[in-house]
C-alpha positions in Angstrom: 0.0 0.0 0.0 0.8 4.1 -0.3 2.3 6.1 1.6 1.1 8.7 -0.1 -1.1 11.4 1.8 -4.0 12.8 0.3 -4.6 16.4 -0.2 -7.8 17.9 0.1 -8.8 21.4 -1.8 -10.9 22.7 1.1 -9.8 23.5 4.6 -11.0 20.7 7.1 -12.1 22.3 10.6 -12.5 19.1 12.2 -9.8 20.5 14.8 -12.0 23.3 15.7 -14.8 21.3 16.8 -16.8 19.9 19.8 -14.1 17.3 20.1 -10.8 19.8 19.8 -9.1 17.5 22.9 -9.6 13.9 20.3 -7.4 16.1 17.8 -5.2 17.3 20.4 -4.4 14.1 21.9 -4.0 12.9 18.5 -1.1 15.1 17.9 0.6 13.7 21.2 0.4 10.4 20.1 -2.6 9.3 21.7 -5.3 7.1 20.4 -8.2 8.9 23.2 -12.1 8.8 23.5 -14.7 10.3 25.8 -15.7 8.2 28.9 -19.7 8.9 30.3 -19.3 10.2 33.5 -22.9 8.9 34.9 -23.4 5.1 32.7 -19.5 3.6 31.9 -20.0 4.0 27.8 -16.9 4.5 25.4 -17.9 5.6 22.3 -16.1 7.7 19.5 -15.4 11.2 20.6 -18.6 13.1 21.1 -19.1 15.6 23.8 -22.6 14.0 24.7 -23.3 10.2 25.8 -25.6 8.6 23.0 -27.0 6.3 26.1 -27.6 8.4 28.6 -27.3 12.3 27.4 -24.9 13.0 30.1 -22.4 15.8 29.4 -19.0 13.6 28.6 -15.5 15.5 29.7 -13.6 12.4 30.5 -11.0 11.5 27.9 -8.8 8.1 28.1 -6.2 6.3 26.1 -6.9 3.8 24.4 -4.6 0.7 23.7 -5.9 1.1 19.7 -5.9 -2.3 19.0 -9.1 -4.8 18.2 -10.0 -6.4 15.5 -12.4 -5.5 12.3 -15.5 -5.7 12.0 -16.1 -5.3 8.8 -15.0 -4.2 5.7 -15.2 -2.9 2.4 -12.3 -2.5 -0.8 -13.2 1.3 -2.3 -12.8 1.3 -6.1 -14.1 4.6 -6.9 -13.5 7.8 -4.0 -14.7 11.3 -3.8 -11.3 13.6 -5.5 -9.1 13.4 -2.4 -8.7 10.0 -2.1 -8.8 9.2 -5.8 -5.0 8.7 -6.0 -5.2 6.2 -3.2 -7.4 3.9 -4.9 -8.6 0.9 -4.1 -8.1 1.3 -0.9 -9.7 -0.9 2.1 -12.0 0.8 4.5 -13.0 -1.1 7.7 -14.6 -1.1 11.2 -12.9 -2.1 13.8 -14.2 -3.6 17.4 -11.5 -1.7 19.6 -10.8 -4.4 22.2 -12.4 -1.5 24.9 -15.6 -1.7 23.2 -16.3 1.4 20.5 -16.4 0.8 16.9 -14.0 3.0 15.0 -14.0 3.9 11.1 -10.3 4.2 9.3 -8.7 3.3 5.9 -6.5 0.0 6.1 -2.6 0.4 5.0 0.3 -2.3 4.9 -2.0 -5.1 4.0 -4.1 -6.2 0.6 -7.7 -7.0 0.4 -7.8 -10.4 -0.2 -5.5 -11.3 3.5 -7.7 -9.4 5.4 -11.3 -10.6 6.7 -13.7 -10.3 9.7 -11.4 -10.8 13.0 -8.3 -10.0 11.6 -6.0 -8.3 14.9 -5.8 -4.7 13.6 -4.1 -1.6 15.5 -4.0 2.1 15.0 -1.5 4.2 13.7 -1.8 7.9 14.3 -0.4 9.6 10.9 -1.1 13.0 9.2 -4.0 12.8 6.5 -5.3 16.3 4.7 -2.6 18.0 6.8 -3.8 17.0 10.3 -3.4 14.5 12.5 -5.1 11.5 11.7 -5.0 7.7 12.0 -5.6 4.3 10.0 -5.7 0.5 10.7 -2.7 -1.6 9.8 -2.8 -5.4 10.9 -1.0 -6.0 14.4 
């Protein structure tokens, strides 16, 4: 797989949101999500808990490694990502519970399947920091 990082013709203001801390950890080196204070649940960064509604200001670490879920080979990409293609998109079951979405590098389509040990890598992507799947 590429290396190569796609370029995007639009400013992304993903880093100004809601969830600034996920991007700022991200930068650090660390894989983080929001805990809920009042009911336990991990979930991807959001600053509400989808269970409960509580008001979530807890962030942890994450080990960032699980397994997928499932997956999917992308053959055709909005213009960003067109120089990456095909590329693998998949879910993965972190092994603390949340599902996560991320692009698959350093493996091919066909060695990959449901349950395959996958970990994150934290990288830059459109000039941020970012992160994929690569297998563990």
């Amino acid at each position: 797989m590429t290396d190569q990082q796609p370029q995007t013709p639009y400013p992304l203001l993903y880093p100004e949101t809601e969830i600034k801390q996920f991007w700022e950890n991200l930068a650090k080196d660390k894989f983080t999500t929001t805990k809920c204070p009042k009911c336990g649940l991990l979930w991807p960064p959001k600053s509400t808990c989808p269970k409960c509604g509580a008001k979530a200001d807890e962030w942890i670490e994450l080990a960032g490694t699980g397994e997928i879920y499932a997956l999917t080979q992308v053959g055709y990409a909005p213009p960003a990502y067109k120089p990456l293609t095909p590329y693998i998109l998949a879910v993965g079951q972190l092994d603390e519970g949340p599902l996560v979405v991320a692009r698959v590098e350093d493996a091919k389509f066909e060695d990959l399947k449901i349950g395959t040990k996958i970990k994150v890598k934290i990288k830059k992507a459109f000039d941020v920091d970012s992160y994929v799947f690569v297998p563990a």
